[in-house]
C-alpha positions in Angstrom: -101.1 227.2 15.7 -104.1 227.4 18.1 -103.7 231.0 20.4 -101.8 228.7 23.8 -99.5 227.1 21.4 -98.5 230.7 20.4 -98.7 232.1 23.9 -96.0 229.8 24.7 -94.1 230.8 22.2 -94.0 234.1 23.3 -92.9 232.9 26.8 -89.7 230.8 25.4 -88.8 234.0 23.3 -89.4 236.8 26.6 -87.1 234.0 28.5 -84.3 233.7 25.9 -84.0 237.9 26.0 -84.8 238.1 29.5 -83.5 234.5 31.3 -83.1 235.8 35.1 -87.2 235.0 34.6 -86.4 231.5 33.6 -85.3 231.0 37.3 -88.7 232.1 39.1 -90.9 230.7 36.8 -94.4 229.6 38.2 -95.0 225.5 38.3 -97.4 225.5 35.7 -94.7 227.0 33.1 -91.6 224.9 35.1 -92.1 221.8 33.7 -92.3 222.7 30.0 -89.9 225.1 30.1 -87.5 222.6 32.2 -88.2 219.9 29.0 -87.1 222.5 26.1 -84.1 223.2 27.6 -83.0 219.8 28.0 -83.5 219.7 24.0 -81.7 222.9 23.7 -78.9 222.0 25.8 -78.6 218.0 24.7 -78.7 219.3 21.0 -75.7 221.4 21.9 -73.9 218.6 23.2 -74.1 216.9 20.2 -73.0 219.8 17.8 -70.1 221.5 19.9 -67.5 220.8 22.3 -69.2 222.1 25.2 -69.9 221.2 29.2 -73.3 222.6 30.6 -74.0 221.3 34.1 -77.4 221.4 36.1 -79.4 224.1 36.0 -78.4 226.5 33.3 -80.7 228.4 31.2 -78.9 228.7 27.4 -81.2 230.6 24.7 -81.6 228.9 21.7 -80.7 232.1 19.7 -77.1 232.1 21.6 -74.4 231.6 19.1 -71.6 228.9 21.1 -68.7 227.6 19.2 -66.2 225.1 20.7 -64.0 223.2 18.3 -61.7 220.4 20.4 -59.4 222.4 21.9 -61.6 225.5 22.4 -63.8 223.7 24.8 -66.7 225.9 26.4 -67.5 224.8 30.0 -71.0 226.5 31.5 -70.8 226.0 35.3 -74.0 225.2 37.1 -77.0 227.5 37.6 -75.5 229.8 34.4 -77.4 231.9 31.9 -77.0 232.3 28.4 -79.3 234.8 26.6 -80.3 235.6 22.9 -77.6 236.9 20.3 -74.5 236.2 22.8 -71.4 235.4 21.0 -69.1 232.6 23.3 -66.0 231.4 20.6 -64.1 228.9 23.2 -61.7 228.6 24.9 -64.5 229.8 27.7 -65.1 228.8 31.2 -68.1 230.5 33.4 -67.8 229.6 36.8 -71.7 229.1 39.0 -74.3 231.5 38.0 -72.7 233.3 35.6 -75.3 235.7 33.6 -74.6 236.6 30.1 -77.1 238.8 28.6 -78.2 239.8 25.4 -75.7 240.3 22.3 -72.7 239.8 25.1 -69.2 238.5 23.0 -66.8 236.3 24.5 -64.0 235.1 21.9 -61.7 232.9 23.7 -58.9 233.3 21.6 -56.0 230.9 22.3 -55.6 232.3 25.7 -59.2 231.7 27.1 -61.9 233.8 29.2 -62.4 232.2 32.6 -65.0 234.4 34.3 -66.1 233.7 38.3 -69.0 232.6 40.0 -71.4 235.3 40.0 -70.3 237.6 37.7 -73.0 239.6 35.8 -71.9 240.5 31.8 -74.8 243.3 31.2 -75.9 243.6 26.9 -73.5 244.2 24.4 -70.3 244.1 26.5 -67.6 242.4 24.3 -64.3 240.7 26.1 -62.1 239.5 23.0 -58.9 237.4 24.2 -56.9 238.6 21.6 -55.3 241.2 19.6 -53.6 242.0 16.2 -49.9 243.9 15.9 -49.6 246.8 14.6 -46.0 246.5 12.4 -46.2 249.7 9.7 -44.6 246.9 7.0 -47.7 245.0 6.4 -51.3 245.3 6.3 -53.4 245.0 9.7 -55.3 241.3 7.8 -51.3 240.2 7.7 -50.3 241.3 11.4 -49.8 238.5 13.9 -52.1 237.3 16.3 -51.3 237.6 19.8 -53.7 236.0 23.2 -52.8 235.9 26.6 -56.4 235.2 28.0 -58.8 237.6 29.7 -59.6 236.6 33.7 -62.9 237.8 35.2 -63.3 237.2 39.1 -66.2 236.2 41.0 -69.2 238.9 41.9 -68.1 241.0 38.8 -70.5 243.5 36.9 -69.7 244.4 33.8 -71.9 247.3 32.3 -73.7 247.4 28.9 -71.7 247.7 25.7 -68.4 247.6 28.2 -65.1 246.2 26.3 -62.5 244.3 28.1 -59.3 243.6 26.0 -56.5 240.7 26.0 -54.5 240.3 28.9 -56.6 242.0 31.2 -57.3 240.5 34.5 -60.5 242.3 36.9 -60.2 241.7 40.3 -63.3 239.9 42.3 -66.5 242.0 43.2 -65.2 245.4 41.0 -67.8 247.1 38.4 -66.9 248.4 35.3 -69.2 251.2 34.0 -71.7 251.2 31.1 -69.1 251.9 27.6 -65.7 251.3 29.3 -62.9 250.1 27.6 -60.5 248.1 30.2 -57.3 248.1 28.5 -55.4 247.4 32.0 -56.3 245.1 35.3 -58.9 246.2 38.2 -58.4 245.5 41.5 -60.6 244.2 43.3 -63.9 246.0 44.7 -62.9 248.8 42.5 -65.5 250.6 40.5 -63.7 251.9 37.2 -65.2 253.9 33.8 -64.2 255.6 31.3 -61.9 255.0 27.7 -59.8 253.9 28.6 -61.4 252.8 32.0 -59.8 254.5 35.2 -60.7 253.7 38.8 -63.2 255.7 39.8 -63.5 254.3 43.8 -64.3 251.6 45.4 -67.4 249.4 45.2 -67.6 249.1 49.4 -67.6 253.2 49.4 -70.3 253.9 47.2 -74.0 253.3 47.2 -76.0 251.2 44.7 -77.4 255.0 43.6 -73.9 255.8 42.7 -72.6 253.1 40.8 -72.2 253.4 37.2 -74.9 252.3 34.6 -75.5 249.8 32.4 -77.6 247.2 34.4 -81.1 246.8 33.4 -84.3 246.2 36.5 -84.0 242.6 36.8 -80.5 241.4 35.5 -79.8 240.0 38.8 -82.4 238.5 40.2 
């Protein structure tokens, strides 16, 4: 493989880490980049139960299961990058950003996240959850799911965790390492383990909010 050849596979492997660059690319990488991600997508297509609309950006490292019945819908202009974890039932709304080694397990219930939301690396949402009956063995427990609701203009911070039956309220922020074990209202900023509200999103400064958001995650 001649030196461009290799060149460009560096670029397809910086996007699939790193996809908010897929969206400013310059012309001269557009159209080649546009034309593997049709194979990318269309191949998906084929092997899973899954609806991508216009505009997405899906690494071809990202891990997507959707059996029939556990559809996975990807809303236009979303992003899906390397080692991310989505088990339908999923829906992301428009522009949804999932980055790096991010785990969505739909359970029965489903994850339905809203347009904007920004899922930072390594936070895990799991729609389900096991009992805890001291008779038999946690691998023997029942399996419970009630579904996990995100709203729109969320930020969840790296290596967050949100748990079944949780719902977060539209434009909160949960801090880098939280564990959301109840539902956030909206605007709030909450942190923690379990996570707590901490204020509100309109009262604070960008300087002030909690981490977990690398330079460039929302561009």
């Amino acid at each position: 493989m001649d030196l461009d050849a290799l060149r460009r596979e560096q670029h397809k492997l910086r996007l699939s880490w790193m996809p908010w660059l897929y969206f400013s690319l310059k012309p001269r990488h557009r159209a080649w980049a546009d034309a593997w991600q049709r194979e990318v997508q269309d191949l998906l297509r084929e092997l899973e139960t899954v609806e991508i609309a216009e505009g997405c950006f899906i690494a071809p490292q990202a891990r997507i299961f959707a059996e029939p019945g556990r559809t996975v819908v990807i809303g236009p202009g979303c992003s899906i990058a390397a080692d991310a974890f989505v088990h339908g039932p999923v829906v992301l709304g428009p522009r949804v950003s999932l980055n790096a080694r991010v785990s969505l397990d739909g359970g029965a219930g489903g994850i339905r996240i809203g347009e904007g939301t920004r899922i930072a690396t390594g936070a895990t949402l799991y729609a389900f959850d096991h009992g805890l009956a001291p008779d038999r063995p946690i691998r023997d427990q029942p399996v419970t799911s009630q579904g996990i609701t995100l709203g729109a203009d969320v930020w969840i911070g790296a290596n967050a965790g949100v748990t079944d039956g949780v719902t977060v309220g539209d434009h909160a922020v949960v801090g880098m390492g939280a564990v959301v074990t109840r539902d956030v209202p909206a605007w709030a900023v909450v942190g923690g383990v379990p996570a707590r509200v901490l204020g509100d999103r309109r009262e604070r400064h960008r300087s002030g909010a909690p981490g977990g958001w690398e330079p460039g995650d929302q561009e």
